[in-house]
C-alpha positions in Angstrom: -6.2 26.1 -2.5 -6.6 28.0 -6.2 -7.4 26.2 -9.3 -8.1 22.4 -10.2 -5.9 19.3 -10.4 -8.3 16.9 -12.0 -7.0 14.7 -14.3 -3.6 15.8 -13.0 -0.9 13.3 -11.9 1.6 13.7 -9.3 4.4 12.6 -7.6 4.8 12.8 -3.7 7.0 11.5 -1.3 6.0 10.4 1.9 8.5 9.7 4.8 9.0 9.6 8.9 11.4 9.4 11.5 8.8 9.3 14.3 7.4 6.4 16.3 6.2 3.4 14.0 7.4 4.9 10.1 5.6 2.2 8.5 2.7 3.0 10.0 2.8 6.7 9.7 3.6 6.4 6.1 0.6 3.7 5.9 -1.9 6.8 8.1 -0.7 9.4 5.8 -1.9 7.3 2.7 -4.9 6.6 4.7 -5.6 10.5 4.9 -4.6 11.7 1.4 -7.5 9.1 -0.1 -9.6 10.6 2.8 -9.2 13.8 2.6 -8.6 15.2 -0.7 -11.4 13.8 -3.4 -10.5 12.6 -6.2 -7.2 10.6 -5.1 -5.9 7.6 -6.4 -3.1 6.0 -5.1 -1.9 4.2 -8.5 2.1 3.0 -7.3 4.3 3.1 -4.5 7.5 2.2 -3.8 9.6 0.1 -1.6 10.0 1.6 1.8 13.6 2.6 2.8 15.6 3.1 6.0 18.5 5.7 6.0 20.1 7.5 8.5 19.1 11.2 9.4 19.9 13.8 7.0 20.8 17.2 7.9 19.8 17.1 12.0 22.1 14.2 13.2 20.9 14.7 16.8 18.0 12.4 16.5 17.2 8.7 17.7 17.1 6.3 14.9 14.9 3.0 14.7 18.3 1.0 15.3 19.0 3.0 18.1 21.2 5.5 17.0 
């Protein structure tokens, strides 16, 4: 990757439809912090669950 981001501030979202979402979401946290210096987590939000968008053919948490 070109260039520099210190001192930058960005927004991100994070989501998953795939085993545990919480957890995923929690790991890829986990591995921003770890794997990019100079991350700070300063906020998140709530944690939402909707149904699928755009591929309906897929197994929801509630069984769907």
């Amino acid at each position: 990757m070109s260039g520099s981001l210190v001192g930058e501030r960005v927004m991100i979202a994070i989501g998953s439809n795939v085993g545990n979402p919480a957890k995923m979401v929690h790991d890829a946290f986990k591995r921003l912090r770890a794997e990019i210096p100079g991350v700070e987590v300063v906020a998140t939000s709530a944690m939402y669950q909707t149904d699928p968008c755009y591929y309906k053919d897929q197994v929801t948490r509630g069984g769907g």
